[in-house]
C-alpha positions as CSV (number, residue, x, y, z in Angstrom):
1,X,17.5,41.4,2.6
2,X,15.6,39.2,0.3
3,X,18.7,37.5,-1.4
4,X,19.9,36.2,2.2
5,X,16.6,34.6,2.9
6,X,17.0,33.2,-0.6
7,X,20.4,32.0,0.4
8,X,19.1,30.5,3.8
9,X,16.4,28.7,2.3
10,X,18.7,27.3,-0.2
11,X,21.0,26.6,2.8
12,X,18.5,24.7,4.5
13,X,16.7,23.0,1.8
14,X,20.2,21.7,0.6
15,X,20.9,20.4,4.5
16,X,18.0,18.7,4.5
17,X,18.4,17.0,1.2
18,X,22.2,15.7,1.9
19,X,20.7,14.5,5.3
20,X,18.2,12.1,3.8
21,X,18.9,9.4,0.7
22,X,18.2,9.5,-3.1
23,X,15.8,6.0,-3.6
24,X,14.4,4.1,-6.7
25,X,10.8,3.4,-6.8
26,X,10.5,-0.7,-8.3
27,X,8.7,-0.2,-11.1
28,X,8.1,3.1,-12.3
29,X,12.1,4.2,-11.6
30,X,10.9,7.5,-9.8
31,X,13.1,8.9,-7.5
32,X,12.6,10.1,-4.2
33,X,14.6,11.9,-1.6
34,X,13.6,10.4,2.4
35,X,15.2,12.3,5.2
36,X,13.9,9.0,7.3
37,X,15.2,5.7,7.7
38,X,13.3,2.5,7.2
39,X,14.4,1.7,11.1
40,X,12.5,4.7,12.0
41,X,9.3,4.1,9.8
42,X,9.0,0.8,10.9
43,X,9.4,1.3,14.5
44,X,6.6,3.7,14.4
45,X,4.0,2.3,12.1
46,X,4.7,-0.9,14.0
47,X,3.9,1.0,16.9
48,X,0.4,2.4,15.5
49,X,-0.1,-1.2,14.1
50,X,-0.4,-2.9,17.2
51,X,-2.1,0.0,18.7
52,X,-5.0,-0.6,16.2
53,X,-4.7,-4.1,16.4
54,X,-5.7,-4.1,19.9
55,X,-9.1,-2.5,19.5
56,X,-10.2,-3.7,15.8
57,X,-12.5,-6.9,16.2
58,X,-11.3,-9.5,13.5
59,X,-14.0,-11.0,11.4
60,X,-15.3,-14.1,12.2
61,X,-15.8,-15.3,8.9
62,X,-13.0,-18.0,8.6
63,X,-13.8,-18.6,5.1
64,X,-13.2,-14.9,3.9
65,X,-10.3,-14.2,5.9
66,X,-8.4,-17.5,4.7
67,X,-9.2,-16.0,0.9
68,X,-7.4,-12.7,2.3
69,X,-4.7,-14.6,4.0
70,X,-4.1,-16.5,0.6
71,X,-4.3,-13.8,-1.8
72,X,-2.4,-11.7,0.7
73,X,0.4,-14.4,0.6
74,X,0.7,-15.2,-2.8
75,X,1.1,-11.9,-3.5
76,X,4.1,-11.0,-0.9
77,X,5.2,-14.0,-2.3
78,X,5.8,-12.3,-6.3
79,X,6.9,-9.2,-4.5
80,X,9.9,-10.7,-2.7
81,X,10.8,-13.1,-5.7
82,X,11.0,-9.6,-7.9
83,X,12.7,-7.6,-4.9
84,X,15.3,-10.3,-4.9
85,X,15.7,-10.7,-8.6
86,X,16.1,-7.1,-9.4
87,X,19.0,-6.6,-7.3
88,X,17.1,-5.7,-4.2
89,X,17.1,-8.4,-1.8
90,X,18.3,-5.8,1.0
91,X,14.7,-4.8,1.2
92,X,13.3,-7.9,1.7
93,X,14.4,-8.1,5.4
94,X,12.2,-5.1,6.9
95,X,8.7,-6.8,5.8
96,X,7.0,-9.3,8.6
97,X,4.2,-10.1,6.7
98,X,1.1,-10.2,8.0
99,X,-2.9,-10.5,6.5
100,X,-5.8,-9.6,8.9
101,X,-9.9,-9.1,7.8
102,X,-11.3,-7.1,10.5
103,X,-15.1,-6.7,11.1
104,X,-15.7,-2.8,9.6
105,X,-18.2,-1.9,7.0
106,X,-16.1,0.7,5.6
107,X,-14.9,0.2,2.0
108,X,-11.3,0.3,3.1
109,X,-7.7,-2.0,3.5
110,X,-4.4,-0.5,4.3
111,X,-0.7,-2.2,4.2
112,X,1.8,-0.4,7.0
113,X,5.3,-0.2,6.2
114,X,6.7,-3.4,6.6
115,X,4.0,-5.8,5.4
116,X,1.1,-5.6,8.2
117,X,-2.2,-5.6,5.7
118,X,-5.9,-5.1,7.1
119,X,-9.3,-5.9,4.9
120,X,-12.6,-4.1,6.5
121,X,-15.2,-6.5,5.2
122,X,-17.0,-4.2,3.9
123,X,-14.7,-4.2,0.9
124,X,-15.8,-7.9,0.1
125,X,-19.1,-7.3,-1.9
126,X,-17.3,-5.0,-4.0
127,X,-14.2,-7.4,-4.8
128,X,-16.3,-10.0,-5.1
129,X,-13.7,-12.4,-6.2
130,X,-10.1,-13.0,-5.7
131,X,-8.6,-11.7,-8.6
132,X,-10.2,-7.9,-7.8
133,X,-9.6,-9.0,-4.1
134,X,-5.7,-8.7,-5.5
135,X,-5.8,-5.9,-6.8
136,X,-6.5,-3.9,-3.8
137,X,-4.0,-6.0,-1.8
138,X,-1.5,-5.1,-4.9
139,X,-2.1,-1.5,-4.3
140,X,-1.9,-1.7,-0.6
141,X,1.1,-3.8,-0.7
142,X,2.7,-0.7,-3.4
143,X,2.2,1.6,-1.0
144,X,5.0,-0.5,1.4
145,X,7.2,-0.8,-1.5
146,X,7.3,2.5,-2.9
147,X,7.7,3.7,0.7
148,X,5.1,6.6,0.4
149,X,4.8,6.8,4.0
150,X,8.9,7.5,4.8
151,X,8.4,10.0,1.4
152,X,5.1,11.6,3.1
153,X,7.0,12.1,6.8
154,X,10.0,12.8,5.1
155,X,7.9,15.8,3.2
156,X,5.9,17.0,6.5
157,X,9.8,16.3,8.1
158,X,10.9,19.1,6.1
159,X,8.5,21.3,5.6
160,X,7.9,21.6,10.1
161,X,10.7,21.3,10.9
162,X,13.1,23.0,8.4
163,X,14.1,25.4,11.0
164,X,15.0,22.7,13.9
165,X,17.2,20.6,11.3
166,X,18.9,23.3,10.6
167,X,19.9,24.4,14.3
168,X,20.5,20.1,14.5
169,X,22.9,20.5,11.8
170,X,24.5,23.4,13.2
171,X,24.4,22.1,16.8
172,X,25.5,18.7,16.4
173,X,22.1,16.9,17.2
174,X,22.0,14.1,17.7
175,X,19.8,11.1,15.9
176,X,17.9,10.4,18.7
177,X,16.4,13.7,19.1
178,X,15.4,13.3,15.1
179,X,13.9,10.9,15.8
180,X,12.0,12.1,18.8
181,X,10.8,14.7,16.4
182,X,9.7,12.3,14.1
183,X,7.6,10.7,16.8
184,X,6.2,14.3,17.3
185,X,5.2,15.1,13.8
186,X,3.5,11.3,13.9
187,X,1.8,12.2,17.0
188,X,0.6,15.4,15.9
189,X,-1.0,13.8,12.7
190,X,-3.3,12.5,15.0
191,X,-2.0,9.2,14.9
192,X,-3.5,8.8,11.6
193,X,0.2,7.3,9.9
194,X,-1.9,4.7,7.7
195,X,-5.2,6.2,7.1
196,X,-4.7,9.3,6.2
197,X,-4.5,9.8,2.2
198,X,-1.6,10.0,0.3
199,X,-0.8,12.2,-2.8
200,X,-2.5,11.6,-6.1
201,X,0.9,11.3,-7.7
202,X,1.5,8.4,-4.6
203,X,-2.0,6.6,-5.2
204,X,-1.3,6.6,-9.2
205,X,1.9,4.8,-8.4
206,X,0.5,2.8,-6.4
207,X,-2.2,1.6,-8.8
208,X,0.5,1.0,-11.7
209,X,2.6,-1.1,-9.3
210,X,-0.2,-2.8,-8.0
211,X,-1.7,-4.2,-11.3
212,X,1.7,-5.0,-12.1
213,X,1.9,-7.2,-8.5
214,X,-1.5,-8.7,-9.5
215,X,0.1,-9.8,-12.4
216,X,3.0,-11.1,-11.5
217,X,1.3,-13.3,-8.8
218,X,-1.1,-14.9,-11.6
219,X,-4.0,-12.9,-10.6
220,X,-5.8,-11.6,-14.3
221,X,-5.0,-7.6,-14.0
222,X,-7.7,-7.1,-16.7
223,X,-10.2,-7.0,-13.6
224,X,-9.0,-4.1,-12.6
225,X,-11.1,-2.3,-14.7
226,X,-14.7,-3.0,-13.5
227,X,-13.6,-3.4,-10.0
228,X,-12.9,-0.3,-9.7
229,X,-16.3,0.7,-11.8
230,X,-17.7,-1.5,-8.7
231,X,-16.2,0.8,-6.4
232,X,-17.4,4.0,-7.9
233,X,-20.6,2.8,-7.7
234,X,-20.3,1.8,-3.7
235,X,-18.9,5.0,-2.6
236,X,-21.6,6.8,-4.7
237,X,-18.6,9.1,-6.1
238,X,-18.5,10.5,-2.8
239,X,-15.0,10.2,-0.8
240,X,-14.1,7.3,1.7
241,X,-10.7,5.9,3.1
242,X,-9.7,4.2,0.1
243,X,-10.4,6.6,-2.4
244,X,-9.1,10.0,-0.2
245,X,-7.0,11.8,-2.3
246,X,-7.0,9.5,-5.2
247,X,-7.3,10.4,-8.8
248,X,-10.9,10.9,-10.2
249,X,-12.5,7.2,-11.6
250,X,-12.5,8.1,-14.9
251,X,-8.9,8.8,-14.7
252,X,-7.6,6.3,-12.8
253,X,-9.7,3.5,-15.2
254,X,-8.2,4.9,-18.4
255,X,-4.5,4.9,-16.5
256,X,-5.0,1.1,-15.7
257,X,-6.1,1.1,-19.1
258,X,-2.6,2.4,-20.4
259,X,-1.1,0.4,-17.9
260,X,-2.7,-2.8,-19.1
261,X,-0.1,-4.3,-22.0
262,X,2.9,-3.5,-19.8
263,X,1.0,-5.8,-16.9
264,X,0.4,-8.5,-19.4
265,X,3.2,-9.0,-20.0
266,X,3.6,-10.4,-16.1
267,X,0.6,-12.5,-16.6
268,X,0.8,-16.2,-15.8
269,X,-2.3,-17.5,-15.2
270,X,-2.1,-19.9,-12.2
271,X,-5.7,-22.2,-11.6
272,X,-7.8,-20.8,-9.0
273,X,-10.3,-23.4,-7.4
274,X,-12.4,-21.5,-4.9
275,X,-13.8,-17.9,-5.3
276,X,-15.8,-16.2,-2.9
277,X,-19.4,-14.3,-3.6
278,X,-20.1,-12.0,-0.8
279,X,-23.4,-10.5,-1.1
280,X,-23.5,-9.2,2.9
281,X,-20.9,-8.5,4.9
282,X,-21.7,-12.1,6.3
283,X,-21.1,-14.7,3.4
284,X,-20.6,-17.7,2.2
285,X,-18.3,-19.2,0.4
286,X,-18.5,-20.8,-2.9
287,X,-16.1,-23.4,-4.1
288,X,-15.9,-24.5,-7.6
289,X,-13.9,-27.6,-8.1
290,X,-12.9,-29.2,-11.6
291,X,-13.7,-33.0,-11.7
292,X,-12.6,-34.8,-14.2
293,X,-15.2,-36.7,-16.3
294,X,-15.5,-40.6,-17.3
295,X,-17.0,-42.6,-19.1
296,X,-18.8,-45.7,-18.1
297,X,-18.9,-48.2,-20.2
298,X,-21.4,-50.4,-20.1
């Protein structure tokens, strides 16, 4: 009868919701239900990390990729000061950061779960200068934070396997074999754990915190703006890996547009001396430096 399938799916969605945890997204105070824990998420994107790791080709352009490796670190640098001064030092322990710039002419970068950030180079021309170059890493970097991949496995978790948890629950399955599963659903995805897209409603957040990281690590967010005019322009306002799934440009420039004042507010400005112009996927790098002028006398 249809009210007992009512009553099961209530039954199951309610298993599967008391199995997982009720988390607070930094930030934006969303709150999101994960049916997977970090140890899991991390074991298998780490996985998939060094998987891609051994076949991308890192760029050999030790200029650019110390930039990334800076603005990479400055910026893990704000996050875990804020982590630890909002009460959430626990978190701080499951990221190993790490910044590579791999030779790819895709407009693309990605941050796995647990800090492990890659730059194609083909995103350099675009950036064009730190400051932008931190506002993709911010985004990236959100992404980790936020946990949108646990929140996108926990979702495909449920919504595949609603029918095994159940008979797990009822069974007395153990983790391990959740886990297994997990590794199955991963697998099944084609391997594609960081590439993939996420949900608008992820990407948005994403944006919002990541202006807000910029910020905080004394990168100007008020770049945001034509950066992402820049990318618009690139990708021909066609779809590529970065903007998959994301909200359309004109929307997500008049969100970082609202979002502006609150990321202000973040904003120290902290001296810059080098910025890099990349015209080619091969460039060089320009460094400005201040001198201080004197007088001779005579």
């Amino acid at each position: 009868m249809k009210w007992v399938r009512i009553l099961l799916l209530s039954v199951v969605a309610a298993i599967l919701t008391s199995c997982g945890t009720t988390s607070t997204v930094p930030i934006t105070g969303r709150k999101q239900n994960l049916i997977v824990s970090d140890e899991q998420v991390l074991s298998l994107s780490n996985q998939q990390y060094q998987e891609y790791m051994k076949t991308a080709k890192k760029s050999t352009n030790a200029a650019n990729t110390a930039m990334v490796q800076r603005v990479g670190q400055r910026l893990a640098n704000a996050v875990v000061s804020y982590l630890n001064a909002n009460g959430l030092g626990n978190e701080v322990s499951q990221y190993q950061w790490e910044f590579n710039l791999v030779q790819n002419t895709e407009l693309n970068a990605f941050c796995m779960p647990g800090g492990k950030i890659v730059v194609y180079e083909g995103l350099l021309p675009v950036t064009q200068d730190e400051a932008s170059l931190a506002i993709v890493l911010g985004h990236e970097i959100a992404h980790a934070v936020a946990k949108h991949s646990a929140e996108r496995l926990s979702n495909a978790y449920k919504q595949q396997y609603g029918l095994q948890v159940l008979g797990a629950v009822a069974s007395g399955m153990g983790v391990s074999s959740g886990t297994i599963q997990l590794g199955q659903l991963v697998a099944e995805a084609g391997g594609q754990f960081f590439t993939a897209g996420f949900s608008r409603k992820q990407e948005s957040e994403a944006d919002h915190m990541g202006l807000i990281f910029a910020a905080m690590a004394g990168y100007d967010p008020q770049v945001a703006v034509s950066f992402w005019q820049r990318m618009s322009q690139a990708s021909g306002g066609g779809s590529n890996s970065l903007l998959s799934d994301h909200p359309s440009d004109a929307d997500r420039i008049s969100d970082l547009q609202g979002w502006m004042p609150e990321a202000l507010k973040y904003y120290k400005p902290v001296t810059t001396t080098t910025t890099t112009s990349t015209a080619t996927t091969s460039t060089k790098k320009t460094t400005k430096t201040t001198k201080k002028k004197t007088t001779k006398k005579k």
